[in-house]
PASEBA-1860 file (N, C-alpha, C; in nm, 3 decimals):
! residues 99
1> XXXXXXXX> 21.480/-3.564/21.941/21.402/-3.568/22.064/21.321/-3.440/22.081 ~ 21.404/-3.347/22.099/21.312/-3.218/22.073/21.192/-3.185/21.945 ~ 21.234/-3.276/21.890/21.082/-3.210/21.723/21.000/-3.317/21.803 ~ 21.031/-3.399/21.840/20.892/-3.518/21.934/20.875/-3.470/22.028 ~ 20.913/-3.349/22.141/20.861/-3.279/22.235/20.761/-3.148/22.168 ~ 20.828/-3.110/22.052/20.744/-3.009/21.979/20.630/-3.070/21.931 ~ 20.645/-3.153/21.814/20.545/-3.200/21.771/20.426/-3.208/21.858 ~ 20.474/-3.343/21.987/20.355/-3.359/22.105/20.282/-3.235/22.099
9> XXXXXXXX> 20.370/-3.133/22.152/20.291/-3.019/22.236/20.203/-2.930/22.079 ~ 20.240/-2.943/21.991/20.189/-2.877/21.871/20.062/-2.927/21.901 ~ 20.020/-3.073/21.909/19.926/-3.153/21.909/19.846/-3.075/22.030 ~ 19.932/-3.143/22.146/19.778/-3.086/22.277/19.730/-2.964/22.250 ~ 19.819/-2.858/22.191/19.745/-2.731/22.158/19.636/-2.731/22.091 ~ 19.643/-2.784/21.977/19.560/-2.770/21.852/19.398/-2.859/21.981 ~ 19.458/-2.908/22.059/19.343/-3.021/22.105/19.297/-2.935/22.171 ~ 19.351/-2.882/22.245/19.293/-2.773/22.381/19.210/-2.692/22.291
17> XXXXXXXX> 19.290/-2.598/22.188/19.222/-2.509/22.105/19.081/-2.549/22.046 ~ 19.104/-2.661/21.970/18.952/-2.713/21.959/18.842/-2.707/22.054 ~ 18.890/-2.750/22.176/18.784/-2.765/22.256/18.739/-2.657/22.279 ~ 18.843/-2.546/22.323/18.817/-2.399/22.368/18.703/-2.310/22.198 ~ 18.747/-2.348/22.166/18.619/-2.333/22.024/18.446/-2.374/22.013 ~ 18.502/-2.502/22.059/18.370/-2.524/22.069/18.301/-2.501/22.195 ~ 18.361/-2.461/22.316/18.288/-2.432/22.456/18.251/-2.303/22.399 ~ 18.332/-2.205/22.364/18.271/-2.060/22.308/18.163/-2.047/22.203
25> XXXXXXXX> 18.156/-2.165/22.124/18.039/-2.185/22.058/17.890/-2.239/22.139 ~ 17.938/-2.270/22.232/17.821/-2.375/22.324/17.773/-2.228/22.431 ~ 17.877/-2.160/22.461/17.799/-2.020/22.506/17.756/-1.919/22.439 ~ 17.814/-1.866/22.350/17.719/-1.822/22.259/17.581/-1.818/22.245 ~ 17.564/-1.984/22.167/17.465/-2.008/22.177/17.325/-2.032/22.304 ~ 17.434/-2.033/22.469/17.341/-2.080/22.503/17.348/-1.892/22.568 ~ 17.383/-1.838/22.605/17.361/-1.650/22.560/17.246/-1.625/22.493 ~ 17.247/-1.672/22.360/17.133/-1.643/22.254/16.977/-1.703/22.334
33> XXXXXXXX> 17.030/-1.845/22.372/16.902/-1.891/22.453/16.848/-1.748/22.580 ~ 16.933/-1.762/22.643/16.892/-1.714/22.760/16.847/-1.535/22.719 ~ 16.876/-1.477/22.669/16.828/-1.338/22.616/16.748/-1.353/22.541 ~ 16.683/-1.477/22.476/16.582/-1.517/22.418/16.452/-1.490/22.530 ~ 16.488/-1.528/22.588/16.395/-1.587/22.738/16.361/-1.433/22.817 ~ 16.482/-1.375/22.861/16.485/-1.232/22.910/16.440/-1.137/22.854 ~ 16.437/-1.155/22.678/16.304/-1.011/22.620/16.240/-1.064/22.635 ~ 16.155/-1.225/22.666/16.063/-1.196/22.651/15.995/-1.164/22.787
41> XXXXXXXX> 16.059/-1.185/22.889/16.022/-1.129/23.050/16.017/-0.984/23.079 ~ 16.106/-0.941/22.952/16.092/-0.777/22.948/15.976/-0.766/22.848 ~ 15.903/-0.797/22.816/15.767/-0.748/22.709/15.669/-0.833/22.846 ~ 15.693/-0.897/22.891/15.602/-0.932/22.985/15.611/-0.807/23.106 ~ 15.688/-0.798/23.136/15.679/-0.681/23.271/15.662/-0.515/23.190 ~ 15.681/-0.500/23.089/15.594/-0.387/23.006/15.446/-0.379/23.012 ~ 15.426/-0.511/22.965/15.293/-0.491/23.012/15.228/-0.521/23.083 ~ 15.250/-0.570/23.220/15.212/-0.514/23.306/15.295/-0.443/23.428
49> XXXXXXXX> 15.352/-0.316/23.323/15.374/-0.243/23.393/15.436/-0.274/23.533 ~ 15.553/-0.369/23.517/15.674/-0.410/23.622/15.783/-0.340/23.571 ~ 15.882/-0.309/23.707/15.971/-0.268/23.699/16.109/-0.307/23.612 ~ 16.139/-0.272/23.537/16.276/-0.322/23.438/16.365/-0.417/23.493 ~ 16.398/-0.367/23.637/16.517/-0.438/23.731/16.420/-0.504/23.895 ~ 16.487/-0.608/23.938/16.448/-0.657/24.072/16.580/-0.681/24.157 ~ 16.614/-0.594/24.237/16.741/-0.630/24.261/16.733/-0.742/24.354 ~ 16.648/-0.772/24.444/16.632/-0.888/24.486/16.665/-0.992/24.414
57> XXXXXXXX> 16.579/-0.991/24.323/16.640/-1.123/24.227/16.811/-1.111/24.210 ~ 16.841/-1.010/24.168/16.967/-0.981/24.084/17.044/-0.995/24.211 ~ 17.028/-0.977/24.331/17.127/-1.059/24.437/17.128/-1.176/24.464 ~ 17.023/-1.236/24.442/17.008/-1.399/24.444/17.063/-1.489/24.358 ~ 17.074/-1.414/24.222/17.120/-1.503/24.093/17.290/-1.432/24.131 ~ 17.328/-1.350/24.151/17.491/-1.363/24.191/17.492/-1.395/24.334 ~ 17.463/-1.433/24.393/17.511/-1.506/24.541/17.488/-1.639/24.481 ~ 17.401/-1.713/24.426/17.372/-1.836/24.337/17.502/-1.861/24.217
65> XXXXXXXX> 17.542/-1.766/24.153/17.648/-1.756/24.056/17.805/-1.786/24.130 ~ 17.813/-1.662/24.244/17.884/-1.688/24.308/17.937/-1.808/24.368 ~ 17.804/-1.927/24.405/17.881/-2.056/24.506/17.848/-2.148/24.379 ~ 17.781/-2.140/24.228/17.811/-2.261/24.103/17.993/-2.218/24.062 ~ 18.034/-2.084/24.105/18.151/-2.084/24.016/18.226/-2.111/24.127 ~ 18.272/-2.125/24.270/18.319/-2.163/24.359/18.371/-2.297/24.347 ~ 18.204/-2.347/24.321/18.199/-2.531/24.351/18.261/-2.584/24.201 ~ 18.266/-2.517/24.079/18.337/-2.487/23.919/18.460/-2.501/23.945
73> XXXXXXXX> 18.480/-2.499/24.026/18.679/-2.427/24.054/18.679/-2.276/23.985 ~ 18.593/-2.215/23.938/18.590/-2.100/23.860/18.630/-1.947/23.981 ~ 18.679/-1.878/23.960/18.707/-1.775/24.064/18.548/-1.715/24.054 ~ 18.478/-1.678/24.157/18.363/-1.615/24.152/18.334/-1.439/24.173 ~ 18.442/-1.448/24.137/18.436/-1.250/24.166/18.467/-1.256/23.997 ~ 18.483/-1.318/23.922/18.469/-1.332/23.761/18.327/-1.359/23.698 ~ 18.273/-1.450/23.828/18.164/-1.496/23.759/18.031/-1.377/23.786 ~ 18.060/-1.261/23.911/17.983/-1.197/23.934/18.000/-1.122/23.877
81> XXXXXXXX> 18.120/-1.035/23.798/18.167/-0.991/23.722/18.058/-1.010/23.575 ~ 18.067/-1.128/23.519/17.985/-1.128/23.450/17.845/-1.160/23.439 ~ 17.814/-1.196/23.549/17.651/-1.211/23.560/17.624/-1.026/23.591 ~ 17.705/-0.937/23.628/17.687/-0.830/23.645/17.643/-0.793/23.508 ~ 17.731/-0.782/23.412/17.750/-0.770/23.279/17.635/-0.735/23.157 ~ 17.596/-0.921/23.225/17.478/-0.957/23.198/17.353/-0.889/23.228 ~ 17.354/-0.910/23.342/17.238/-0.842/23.402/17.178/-0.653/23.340 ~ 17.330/-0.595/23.358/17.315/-0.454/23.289/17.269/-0.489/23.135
89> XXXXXXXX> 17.285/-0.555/23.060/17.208/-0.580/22.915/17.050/-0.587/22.914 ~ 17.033/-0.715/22.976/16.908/-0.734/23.046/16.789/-0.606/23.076 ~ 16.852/-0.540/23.190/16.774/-0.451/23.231/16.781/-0.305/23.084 ~ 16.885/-0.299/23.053/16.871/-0.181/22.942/16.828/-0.241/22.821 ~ 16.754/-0.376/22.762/16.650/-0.451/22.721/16.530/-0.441/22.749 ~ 16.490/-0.436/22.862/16.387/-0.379/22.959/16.333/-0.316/22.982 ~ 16.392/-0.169/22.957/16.393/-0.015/22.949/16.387/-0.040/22.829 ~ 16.430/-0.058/22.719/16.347/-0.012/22.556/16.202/-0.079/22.585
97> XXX> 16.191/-0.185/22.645/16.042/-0.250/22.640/15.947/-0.149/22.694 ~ 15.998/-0.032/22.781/15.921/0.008/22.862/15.850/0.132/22.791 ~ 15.985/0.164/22.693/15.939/0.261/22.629/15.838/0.265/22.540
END
């Protein structure tokens, strides 16, 4: 009875694990998208000579982050956490453009 309680659970792991593989592959990639997009808004505000950072914006997209990871079931002081993260890449992306 117990190697058929093991076994099972051997199984959901390996299942969970898979999935958790491929969601980290699906961000990744979609990371790669989106910093795709962000140099090129930083070679756009280089030249013309815009500021690296808008914090306006950058409060809007975490108060926005904040109530998608809420309504996620996701804790949102994680998700601002990393849109923070984010954002600091971004802008020091920005700043080489400027240079």
């Amino acid at each position: 009875m117990t190697d058929d309680h093991t076994t099972r659970a051997a199984a959901l792991l390996a299942e969970h694990r898979e999935s958790i593989d491929r969601l980290d592959a699906i961000l990744v990639y979609t990371l790669a998208e989106r910093f795709k997009h962000t140099q090129s808004v930083g070679r756009l505000k280089a030249q013309h000579d815009l500021p690296p950072s808008d914090p306006s914006r950058e409060a809007r997209q975490i108060a926005r982050l904040e109530d998608l990871a809420t309504r996620a079931d996701l804790d949102p002081e994680f998700a601002k956490k990393f849109l923070n993260f984010i954002i600091a890449e971004v802008i020091q992306h920005h700043q080489k453009h400027q240079s």
